[in-house]
C-alpha positions as CSV (number, residue, x, y, z in Angstrom):
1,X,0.0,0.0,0.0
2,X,2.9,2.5,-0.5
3,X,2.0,5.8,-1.7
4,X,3.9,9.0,-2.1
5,X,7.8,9.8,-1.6
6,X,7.6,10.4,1.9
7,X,6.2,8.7,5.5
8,X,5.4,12.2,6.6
9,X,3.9,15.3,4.6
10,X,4.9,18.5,5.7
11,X,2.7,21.7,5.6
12,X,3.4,24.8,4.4
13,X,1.0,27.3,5.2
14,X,1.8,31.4,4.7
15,X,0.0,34.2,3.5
16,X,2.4,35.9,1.7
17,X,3.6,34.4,-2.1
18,X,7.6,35.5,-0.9
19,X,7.6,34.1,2.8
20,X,5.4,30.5,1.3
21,X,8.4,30.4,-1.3
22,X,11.1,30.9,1.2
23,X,9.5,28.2,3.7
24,X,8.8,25.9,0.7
25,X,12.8,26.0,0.0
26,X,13.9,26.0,3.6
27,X,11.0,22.3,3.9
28,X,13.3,20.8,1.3
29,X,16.3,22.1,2.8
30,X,15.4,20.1,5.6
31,X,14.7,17.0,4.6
32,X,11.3,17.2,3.4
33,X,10.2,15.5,0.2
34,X,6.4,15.8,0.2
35,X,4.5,19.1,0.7
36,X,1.6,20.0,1.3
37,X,1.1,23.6,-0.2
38,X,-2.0,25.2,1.4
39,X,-2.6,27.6,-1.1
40,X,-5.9,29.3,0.9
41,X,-3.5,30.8,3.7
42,X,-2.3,33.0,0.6
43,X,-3.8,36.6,1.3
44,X,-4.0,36.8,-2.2
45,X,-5.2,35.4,-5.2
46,X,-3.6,32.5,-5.9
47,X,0.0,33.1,-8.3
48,X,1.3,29.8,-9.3
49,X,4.1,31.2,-11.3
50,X,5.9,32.9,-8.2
51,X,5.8,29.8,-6.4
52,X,7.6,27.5,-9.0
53,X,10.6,28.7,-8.7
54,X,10.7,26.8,-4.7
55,X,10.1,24.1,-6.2
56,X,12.3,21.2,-5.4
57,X,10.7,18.2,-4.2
58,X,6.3,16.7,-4.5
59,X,4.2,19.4,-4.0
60,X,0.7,18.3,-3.1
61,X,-2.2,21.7,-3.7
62,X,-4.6,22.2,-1.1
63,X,-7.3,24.9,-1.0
64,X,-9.3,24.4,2.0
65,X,-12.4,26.2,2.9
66,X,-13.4,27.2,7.0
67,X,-15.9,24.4,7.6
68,X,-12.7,22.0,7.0
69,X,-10.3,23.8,9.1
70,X,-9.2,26.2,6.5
71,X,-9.1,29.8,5.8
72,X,-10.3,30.5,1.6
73,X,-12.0,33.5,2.2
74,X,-14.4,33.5,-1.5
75,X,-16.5,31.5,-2.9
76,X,-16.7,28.2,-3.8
77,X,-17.2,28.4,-7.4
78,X,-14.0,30.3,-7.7
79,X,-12.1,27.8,-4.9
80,X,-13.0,25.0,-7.8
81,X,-11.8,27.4,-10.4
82,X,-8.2,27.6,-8.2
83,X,-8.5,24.2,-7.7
84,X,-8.9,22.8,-11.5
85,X,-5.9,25.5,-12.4
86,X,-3.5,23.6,-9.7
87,X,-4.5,20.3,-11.5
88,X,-3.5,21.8,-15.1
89,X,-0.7,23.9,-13.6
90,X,2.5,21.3,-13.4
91,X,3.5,22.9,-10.4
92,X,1.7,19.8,-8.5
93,X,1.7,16.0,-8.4
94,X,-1.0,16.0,-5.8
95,X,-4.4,17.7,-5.3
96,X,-6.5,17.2,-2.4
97,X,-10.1,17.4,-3.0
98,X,-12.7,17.2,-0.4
99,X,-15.3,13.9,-1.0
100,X,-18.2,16.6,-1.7
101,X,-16.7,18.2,-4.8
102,X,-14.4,15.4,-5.8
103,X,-16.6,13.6,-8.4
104,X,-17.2,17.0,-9.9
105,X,-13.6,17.9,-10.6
106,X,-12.3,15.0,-12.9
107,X,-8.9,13.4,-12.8
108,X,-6.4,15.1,-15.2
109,X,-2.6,13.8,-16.4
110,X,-0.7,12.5,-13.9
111,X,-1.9,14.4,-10.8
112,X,-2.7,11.7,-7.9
113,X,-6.1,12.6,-5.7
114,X,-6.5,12.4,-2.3
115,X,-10.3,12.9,-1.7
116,X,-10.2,14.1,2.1
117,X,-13.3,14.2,4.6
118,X,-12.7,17.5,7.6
119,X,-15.2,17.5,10.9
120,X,-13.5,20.0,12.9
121,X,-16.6,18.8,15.6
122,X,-16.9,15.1,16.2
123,X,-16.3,11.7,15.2
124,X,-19.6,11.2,13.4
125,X,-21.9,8.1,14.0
126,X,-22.2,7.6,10.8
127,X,-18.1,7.6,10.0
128,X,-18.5,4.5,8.6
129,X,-20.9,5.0,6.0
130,X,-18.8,8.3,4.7
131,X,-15.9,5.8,4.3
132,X,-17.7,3.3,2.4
133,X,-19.5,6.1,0.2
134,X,-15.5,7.9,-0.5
135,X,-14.3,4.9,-1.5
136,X,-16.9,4.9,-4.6
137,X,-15.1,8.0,-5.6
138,X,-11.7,8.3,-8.1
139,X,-8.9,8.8,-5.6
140,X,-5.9,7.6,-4.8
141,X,-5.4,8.2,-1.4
142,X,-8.5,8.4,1.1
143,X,-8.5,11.0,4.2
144,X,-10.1,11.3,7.2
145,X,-9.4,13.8,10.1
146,X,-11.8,13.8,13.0
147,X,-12.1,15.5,16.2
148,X,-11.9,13.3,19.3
149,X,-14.0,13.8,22.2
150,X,-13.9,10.4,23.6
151,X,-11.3,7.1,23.5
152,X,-14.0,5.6,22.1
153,X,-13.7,8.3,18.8
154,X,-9.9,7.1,19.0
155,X,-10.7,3.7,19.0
156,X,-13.3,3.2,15.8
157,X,-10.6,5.7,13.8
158,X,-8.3,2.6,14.6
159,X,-10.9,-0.1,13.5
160,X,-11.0,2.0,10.1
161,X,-7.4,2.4,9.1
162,X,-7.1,-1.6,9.7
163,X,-9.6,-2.4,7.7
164,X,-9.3,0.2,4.8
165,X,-8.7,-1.4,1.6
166,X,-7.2,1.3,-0.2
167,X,-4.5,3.4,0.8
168,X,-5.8,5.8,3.3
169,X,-5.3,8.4,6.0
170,X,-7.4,8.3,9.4
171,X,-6.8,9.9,12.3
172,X,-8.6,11.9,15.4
173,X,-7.9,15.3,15.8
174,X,-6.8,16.7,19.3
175,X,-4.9,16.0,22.5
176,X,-6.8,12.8,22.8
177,X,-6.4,11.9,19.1
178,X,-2.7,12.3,18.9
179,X,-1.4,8.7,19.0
180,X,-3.9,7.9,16.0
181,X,-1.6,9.8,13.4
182,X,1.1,7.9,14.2
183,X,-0.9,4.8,14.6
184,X,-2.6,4.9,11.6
185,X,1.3,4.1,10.0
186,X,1.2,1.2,11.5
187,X,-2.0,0.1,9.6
188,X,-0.6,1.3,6.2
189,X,-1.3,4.6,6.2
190,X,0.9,5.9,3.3
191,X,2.1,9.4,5.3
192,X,1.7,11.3,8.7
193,X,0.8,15.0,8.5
194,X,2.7,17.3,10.2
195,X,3.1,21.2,10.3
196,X,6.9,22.9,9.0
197,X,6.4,25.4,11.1
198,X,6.0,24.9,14.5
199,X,4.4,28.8,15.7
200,X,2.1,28.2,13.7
201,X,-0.7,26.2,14.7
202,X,-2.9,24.7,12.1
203,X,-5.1,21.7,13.6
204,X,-5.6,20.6,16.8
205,X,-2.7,18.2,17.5
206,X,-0.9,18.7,14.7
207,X,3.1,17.2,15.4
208,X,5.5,19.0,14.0
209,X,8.1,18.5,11.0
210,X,11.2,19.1,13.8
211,X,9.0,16.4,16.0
212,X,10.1,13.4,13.6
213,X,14.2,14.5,13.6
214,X,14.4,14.8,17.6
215,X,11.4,12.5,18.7
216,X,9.3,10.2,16.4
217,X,11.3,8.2,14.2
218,X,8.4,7.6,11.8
219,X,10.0,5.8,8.5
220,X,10.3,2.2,9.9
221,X,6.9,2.3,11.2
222,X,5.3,-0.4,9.7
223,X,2.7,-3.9,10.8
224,X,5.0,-5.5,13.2
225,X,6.1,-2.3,14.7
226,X,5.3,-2.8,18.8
227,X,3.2,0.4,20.4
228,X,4.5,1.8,23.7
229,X,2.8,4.9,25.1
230,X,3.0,7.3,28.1
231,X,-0.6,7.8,30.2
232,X,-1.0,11.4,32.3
233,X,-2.8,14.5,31.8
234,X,-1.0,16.4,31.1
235,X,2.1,14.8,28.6
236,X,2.8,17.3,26.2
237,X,5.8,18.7,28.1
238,X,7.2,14.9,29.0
239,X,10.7,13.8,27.4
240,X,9.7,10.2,27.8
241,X,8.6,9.5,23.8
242,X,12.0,11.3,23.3
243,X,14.0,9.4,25.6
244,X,12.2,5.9,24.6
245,X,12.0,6.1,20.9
246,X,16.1,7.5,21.0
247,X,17.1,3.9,23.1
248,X,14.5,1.9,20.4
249,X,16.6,3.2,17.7
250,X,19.7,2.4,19.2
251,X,19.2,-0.6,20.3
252,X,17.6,-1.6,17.0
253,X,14.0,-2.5,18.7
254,X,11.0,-2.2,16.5
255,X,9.1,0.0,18.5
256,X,7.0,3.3,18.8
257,X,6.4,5.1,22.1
258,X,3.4,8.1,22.1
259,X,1.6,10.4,24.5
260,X,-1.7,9.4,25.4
261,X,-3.0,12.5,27.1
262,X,-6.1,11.1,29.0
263,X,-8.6,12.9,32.0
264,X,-8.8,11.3,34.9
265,X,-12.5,10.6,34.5
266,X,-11.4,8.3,31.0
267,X,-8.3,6.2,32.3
268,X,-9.9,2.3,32.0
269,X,-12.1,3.7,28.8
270,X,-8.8,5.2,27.0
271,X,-7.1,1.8,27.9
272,X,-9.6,-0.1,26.5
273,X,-10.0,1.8,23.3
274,X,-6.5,2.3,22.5
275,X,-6.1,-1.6,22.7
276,X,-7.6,-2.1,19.3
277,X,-3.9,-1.0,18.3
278,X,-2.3,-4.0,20.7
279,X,-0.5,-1.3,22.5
280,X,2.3,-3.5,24.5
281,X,2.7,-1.3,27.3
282,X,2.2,2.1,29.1
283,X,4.4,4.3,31.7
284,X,1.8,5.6,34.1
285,X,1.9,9.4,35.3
286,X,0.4,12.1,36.8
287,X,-2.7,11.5,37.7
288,X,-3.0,8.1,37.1
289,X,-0.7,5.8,39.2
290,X,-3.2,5.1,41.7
291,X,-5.8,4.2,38.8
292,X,-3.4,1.8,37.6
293,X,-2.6,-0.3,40.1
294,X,-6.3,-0.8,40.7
295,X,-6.8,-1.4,37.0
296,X,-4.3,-4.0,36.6
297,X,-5.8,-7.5,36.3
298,X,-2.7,-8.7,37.9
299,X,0.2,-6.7,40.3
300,X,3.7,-6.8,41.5
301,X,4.7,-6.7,44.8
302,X,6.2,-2.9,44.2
303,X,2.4,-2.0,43.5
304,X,1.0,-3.5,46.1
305,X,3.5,-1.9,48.8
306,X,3.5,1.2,47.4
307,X,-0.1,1.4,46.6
308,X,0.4,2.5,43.1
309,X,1.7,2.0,39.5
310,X,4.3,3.6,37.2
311,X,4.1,0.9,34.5
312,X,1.3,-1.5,33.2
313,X,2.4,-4.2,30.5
314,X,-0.2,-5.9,28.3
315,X,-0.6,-10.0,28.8
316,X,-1.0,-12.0,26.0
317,X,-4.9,-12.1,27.1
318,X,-4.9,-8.3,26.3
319,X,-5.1,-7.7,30.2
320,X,-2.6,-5.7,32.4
321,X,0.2,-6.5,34.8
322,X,1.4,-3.3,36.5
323,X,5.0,-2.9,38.7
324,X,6.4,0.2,40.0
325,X,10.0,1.0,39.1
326,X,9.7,4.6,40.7
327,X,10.4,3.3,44.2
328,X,13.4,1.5,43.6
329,X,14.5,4.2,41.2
330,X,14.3,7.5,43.8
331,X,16.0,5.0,46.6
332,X,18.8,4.5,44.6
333,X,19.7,7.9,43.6
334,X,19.2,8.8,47.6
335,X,21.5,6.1,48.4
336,X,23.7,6.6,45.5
337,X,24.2,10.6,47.1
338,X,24.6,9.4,50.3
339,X,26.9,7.3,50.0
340,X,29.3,9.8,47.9
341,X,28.5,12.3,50.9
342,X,30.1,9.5,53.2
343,X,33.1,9.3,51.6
344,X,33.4,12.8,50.8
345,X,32.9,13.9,54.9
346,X,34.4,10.5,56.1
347,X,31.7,9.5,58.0
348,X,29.7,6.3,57.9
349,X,26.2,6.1,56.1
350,X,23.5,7.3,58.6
351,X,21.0,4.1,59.3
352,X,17.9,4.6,58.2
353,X,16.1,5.2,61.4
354,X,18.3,7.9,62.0
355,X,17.2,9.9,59.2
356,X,14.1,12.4,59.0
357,X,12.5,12.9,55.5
358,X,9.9,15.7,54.9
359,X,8.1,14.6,52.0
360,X,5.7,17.0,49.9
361,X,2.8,15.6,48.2
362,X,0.4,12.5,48.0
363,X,0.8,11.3,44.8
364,X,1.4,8.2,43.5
365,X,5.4,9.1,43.5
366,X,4.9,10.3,47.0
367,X,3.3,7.0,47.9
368,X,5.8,4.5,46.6
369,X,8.8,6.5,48.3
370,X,7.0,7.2,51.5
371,X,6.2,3.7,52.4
372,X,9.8,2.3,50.9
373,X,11.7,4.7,53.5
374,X,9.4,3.9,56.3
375,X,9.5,0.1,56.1
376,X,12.8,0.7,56.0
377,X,12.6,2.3,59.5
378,X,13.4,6.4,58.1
379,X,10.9,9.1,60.4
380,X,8.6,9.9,57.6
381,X,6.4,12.8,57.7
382,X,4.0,13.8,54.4
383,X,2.5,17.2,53.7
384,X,0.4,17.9,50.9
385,X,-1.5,21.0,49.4
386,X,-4.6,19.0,49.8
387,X,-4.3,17.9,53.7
388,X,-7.1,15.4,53.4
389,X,-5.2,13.1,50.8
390,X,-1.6,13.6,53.2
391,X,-3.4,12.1,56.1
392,X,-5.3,9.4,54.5
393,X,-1.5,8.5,53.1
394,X,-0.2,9.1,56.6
395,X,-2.5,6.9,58.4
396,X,-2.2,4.2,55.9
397,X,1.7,4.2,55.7
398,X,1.8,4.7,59.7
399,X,3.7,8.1,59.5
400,X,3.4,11.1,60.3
401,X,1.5,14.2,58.7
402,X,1.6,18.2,58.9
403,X,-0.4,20.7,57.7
404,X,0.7,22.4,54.0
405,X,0.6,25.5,55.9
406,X,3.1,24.5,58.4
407,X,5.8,22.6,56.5
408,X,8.9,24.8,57.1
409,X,8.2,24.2,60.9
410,X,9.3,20.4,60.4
411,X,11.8,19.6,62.7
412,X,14.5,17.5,62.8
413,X,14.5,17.2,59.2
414,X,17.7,15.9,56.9
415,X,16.1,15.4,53.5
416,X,13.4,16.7,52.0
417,X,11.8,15.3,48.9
418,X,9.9,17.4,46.5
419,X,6.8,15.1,44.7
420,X,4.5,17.6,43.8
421,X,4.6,19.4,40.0
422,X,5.4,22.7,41.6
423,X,8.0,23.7,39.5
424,X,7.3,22.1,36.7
425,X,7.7,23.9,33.1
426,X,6.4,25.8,32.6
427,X,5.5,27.4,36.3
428,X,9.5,27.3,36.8
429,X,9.3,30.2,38.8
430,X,7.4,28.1,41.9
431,X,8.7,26.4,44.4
432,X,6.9,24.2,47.2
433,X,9.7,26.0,49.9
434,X,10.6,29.0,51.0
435,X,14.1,29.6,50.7
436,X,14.8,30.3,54.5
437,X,14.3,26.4,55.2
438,X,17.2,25.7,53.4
439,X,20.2,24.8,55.4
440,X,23.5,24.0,54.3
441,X,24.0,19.9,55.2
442,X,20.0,19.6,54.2
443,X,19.5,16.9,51.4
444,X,17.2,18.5,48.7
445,X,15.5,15.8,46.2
446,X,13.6,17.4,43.4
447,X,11.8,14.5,41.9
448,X,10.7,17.0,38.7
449,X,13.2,16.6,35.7
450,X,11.9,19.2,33.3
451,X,13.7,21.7,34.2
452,X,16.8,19.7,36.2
453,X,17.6,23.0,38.0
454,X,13.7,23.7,39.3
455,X,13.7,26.8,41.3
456,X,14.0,24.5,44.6
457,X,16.6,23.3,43.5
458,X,18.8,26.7,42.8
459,X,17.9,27.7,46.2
460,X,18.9,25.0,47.4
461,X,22.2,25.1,46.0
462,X,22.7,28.8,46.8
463,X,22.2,27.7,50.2
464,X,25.0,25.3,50.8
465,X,22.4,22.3,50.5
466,X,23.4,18.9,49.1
467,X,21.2,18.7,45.9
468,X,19.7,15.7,44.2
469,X,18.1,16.4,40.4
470,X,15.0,14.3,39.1
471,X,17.2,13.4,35.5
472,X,18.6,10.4,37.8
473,X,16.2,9.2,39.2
474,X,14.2,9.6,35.7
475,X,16.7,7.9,33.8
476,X,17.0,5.4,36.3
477,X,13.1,4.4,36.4
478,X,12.8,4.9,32.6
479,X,15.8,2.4,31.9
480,X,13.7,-0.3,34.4
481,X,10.6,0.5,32.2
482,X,12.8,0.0,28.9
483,X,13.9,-3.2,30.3
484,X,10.0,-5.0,31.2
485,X,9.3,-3.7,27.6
486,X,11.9,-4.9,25.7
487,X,13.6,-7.4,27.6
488,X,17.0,-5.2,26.8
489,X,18.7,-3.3,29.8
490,X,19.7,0.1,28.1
491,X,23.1,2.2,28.9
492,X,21.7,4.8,31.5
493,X,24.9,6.9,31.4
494,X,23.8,7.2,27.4
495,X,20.1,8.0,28.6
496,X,21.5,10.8,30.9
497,X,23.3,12.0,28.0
498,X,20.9,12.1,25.9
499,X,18.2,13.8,28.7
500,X,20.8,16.6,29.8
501,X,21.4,16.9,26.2
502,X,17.7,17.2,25.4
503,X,16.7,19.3,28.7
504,X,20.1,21.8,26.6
505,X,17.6,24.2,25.1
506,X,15.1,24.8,28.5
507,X,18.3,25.2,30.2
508,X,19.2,27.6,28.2
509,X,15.9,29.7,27.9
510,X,15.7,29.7,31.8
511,X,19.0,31.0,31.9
512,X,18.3,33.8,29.8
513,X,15.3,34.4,31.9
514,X,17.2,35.0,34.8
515,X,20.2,36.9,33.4
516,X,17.4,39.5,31.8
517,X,16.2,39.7,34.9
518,X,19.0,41.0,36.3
519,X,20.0,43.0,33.6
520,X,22.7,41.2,32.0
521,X,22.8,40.2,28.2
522,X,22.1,36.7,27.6
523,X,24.5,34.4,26.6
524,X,24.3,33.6,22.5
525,X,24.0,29.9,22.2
526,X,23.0,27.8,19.5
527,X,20.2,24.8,20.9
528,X,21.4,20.9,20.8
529,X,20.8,18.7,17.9
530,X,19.0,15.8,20.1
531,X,19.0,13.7,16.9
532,X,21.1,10.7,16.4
């Protein structure tokens, strides 16, 4: 079912004639082969002659009107009119044509059709039926982008692409619709849509041409390719797909891993639905650890003790087994730092019921490294912005709790471990302490990894504190997960590589924040290439 030169076509959408020809020659430039030229961004009318000159690679003419998530501002009778002139034009090798008007434009030379069908709204009831009835019609390549509202939308776009007998292009729309694009390659769609440039957004959860050279390796996608995915609301901002897909590649493993951004209120439904693609397995986050492990037709012991679940791997009955590699992962880097303190100080490693930990939040992390240290003997005590959760955590651990309100009065306290998302990008100017807790000798373990260097954790190392990023103990729980899915243990000192090399650019942008801030000039430096 191969069609086209390319696994992804890249948009090029500009409303002036001079700046679509510049992007059109940067595209190919880049690396793109197939573009998709949508010709009704032009604020005016329509100049195919200052155009050719760009032209370098397939060139695919769209002209799409508002209802379909365009922006042709005339009529339809002149659209047509634009239309039949790309077809006779030479300046194209494709023309998409929406399934209303298609059997009224006729197929002329060489030009290949893709007869497309936009709701901007819903996934129709009757999405089915408008397949069935665009198949009837001359094309070459069938389209159809729908807006998701439920998994359920998701999952009968799946059910389609499998079962489409001519080459075709289906996929949701939307947060919730994102893994279908990438999906529907695995079920022979012949390319992926994506936008060239990424300010400019032009549909709802649209991915981005840059996207396939740091993240999605897209080209190998194919029947046999395994799905792997990443559950939380929200994911947009997570470097696990990165991260994952980087070690698939290197370690030459047939896989895919996606965001699936899912509301708490649709966690079993979005499971369900998205295993009409066989997805192998799932890293569970935010707020969805607890979910899983109560999900799971069958747990680990790490679940079970720590009440919740990072991970959830598909049985070959199509039902879950969730584990927890988050526990193991944050006690290792807290034993990893204090053992170097040890040896740096010459003193032995405290015992662990001589150490006070001040944990903040109720989370699923908080949960799995809360009852670890205290079966382990350490003086726990949990406070969360939402007191009721911290006590019913407290009460079921067997540790102590204190109000949000009074956290800086917790005394005798050595390490304090940071589970909530304050801090998080892009709030990276919060921070769940004030800066006069921190003492010099006080452990400081920031479990958020995007940035590394959250504001708690500058303050903390302003203050003389021992400091402990979330990249290790990311990497480390990450590397577990890669293991249960592939069977392969990956090199974490290249996964820290590649994370610090990834987290470069935010680095860098917070930086510059912060030196404008205090009047200085910021530093000129070019962004990392994450790509391999």
């Amino acid at each position: 079912m191969s069609v086209g030169p390319d696994r992804v076509c890249v948009i090029v959408a500009r409303t002036r004639h001079k700046m679509m020809q510049v992007e059109l020659q940067e595209a190919a430039n880049r690396g793109a082969k197939f573009i998709e030229v949508r010709l009704d961004f032009l604020s005016k009318a329509v100049d195919f002659k200052r155009l050719l000159p760009a032209k370098t690679t397939t060139w695919m003419a769209t002209l799409r009107r508002p209802a379909d998530g365009g922006r042709w501002p005339g009529t339809e009778q002149d659209r047509q009119v634009i239309l039949r002139q790309a077809i006779v034009s030479k300046a194209f090798e494709w023309i998409d044509l929406e399934t209303d008007i298609a059997s009224g434009i006729p197929r002329f030379g060489t030009v290949k059709r893709v007869i497309s069908y936009h709701n901007l709204e819903e996934t129709p009831s009757d999405l089915d039926a408008i397949y069935d009835e665009m198949l009837k019609q001359d094309g070459d390549v069938y389209k159809l982008a729908v807006m998701a509202q439920t998994p359920q939308d998701c999952q009968r776009i799946i059910a389609l692409q499998k079962r489409a007998p001519k080459p075709t292009v289906a996929f949701c729309m939307g947060d919730l619709g994102f893994p279908t694009r990438f999906i529907a390659l695995k079920y022979w769609a012949p390319w992926i849509y994506a936008s060239f440039n990424q300010e400019r957004a032009l549909a709802p959860g649209l991915p981005t041409f840059n996207d396939f050279r740091t993240t999605y390796p897209v080209r190998a996608i194919g029947p046999d390719t395994r799905i792997f995915g990443l559950l939380g609301d929200p994911v947009n901002q997570s470097f696990s797909p990165l991260l994952h897909n980087h070690m698939f590649r290197r370690m030459k493993v047939d896989a895919l891993y996606l965001p699936f951004r899912v509301p708490a209120s649709q966690f079993a439904a979005a499971i369900d639905a998205f295993q009409t693609a066989s997805v192998a397995g799932y890293s569970v986050t935010i707020p969805h650890k607890e979910a899983a492990a109560k999900y799971a037709a069958d747990r680990e012991p790490s679940v079970d003790a720590a009440g919740a679940a990072n991970t959830l791997l598909a049985r070959a009955d199509g039902k879950f087994l969730a584990t927890n590699t988050d526990t193991a992962s944050a006690l290792g880097s807290l034993n990893d730092h204090l053992d170097e303190i040890a040896k740096k100080t010459g003193t032995p490693v405290p015992q662990a019921n001589q150490l006070f930990v001040l944990i903040l939040g109720a989370g699923g992390v908080a949960r799995a490294i809360a009852q670890a240290l205290h079966d382990k003997g350490t003086h726990v005590t949990i406070a969360s912005r939402t007191h009721e959760r911290a006590a019913k955590l407290a009460e079921e651990i067997g540790c102590k709790v204190c109000d949000w309100q009074a956290r800086h009065n917790v005394t005798p306290c050595e390490i304090v471990i940071n589970c909530t998302p304050v801090g998080m990008h892009p709030n990276v100017n919060e921070t769940p302490l004030h800066a006069s807790f921190l003492k010099p000798g006080l452990i400081v373990f920031d479990t958020i990894y995007n940035p590394e260097h959250t504001q708690l954790i500058s303050d903390a190392k302003q203050r003389g504190c021992t400091i402990i990023t979330g990249v290790d103990m990311f990497v480390r729980q990450a590397a577990a997960q890669f293991e249960r899915f592939t069977g392969l243990v990956p090199p974490q000192d290249q996964m820290r590589e590649l994370m610090r090399k990834a987290l470069l650019p935010l680095t860098k942008a917070l930086d510059d924040e912060i030196a404008k801030s205090e009047g200085k000039q910021p530093e000129q430096e070019a962004d990392a290439e994450v790509d391999d």
